[in-house]
C-alpha positions as CSV (number, residue, x, y, z in Angstrom):
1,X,116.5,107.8,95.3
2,X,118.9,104.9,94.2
3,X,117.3,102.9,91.7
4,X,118.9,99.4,90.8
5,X,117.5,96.9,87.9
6,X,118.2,93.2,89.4
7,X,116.2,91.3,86.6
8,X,117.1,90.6,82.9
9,X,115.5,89.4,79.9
10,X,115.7,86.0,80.4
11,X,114.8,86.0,84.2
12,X,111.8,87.4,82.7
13,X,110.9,85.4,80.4
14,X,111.1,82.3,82.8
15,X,109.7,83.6,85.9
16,X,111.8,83.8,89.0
17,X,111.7,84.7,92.6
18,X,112.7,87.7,95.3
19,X,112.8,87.2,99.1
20,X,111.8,90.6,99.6
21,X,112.5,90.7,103.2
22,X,115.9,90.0,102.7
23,X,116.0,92.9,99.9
24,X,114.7,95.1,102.2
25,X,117.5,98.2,103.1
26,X,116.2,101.6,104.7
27,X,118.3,104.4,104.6
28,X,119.1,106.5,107.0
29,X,116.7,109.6,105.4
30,X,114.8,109.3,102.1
31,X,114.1,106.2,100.0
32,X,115.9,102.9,99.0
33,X,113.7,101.4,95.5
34,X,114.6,98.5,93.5
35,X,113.1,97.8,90.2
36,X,111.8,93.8,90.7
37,X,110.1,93.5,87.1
38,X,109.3,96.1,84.4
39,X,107.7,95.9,80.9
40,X,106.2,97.8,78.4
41,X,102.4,96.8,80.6
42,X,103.5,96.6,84.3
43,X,106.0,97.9,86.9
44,X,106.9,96.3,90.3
45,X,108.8,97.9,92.5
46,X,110.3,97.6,96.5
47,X,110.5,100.3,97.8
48,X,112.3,101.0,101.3
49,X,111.1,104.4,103.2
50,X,113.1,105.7,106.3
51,X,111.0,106.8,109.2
52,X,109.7,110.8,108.6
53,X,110.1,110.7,104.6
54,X,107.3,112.5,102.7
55,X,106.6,111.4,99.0
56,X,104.5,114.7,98.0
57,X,100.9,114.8,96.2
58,X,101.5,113.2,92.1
59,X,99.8,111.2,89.8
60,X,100.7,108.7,87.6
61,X,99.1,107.6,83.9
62,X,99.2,104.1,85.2
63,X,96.8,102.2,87.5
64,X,98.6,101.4,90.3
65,X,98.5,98.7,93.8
66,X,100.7,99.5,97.1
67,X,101.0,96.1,99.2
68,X,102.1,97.6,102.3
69,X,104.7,95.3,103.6
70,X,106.6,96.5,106.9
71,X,106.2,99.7,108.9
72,X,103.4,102.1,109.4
73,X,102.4,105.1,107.3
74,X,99.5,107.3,106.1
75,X,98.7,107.3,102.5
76,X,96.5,110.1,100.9
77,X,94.2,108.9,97.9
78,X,92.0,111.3,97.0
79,X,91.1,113.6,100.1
80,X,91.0,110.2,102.1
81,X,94.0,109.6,104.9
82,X,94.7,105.2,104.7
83,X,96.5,104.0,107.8
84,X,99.2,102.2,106.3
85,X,100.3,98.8,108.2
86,X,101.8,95.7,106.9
87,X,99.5,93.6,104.9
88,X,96.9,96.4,103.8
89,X,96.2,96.6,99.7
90,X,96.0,100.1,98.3
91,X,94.4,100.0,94.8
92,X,95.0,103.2,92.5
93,X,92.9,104.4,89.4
94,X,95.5,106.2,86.8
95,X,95.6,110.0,87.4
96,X,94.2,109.7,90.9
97,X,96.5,111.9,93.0
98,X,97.9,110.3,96.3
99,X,101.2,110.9,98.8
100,X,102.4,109.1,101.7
101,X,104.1,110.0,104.8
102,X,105.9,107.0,106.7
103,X,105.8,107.1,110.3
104,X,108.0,104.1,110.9
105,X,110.3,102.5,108.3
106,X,107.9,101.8,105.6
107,X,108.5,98.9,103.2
108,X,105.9,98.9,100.0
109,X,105.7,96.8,97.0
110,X,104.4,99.2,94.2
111,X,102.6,97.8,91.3
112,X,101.8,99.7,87.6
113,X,100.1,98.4,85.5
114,X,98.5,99.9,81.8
């Protein structure tokens, strides 16, 4: 999974702006993620699925939101299968253990948050 960090400090600090269409890049198998905005308190993240990848059953010790931006997917929370489809809000509790399977291309924007 390539991970790159596209925002400093000082963007930060004065708020800025990402045309996340345009940031969008599948790869041909596996996952594409760009850190948009980190702290000590929060996390946002693009991430950019290629048709057939698996992200297997985890938790995280964060509360957590997954905009579902392009593509089509099924998301487990819980023991509950979400169709994933652009537009649809997944909201997380920390610890709550979830995976995803994307059926199409599958662009998210993952939020943590403490």
């Amino acid at each position: 999974m390539a991970t790159i960090e596209i925002m400093g400090s000082s963007d930060k600090d004065k708020g800025f702006t990402k045309d996340l269409f345009e940031m969008m890049q599948f790869p041909p198998e596996g996952i594409f993620s760009t850190v948009l905005a980190k702290s000590k308190t929060y996390n946002y993240t693009l991430m950019c699925l290629a048709k057939g990848t698996d992200i297997d059953t985890h938790t995280s010790s964060k509360n957590g939101v997954v905009q579902v931006l392009k593509g089509k997917g099924i998301f487990k929370l819980f023991d509950r299968d979400i169709e994933m489809r652009p537009g649809l809000f997944i909201f997380m509790p920390a610890e709550a253990p979830h995976s995803l399977k994307a059926d199409e291309d599958l662009a998210i924007l993952l939020c943590l948050t403490v």
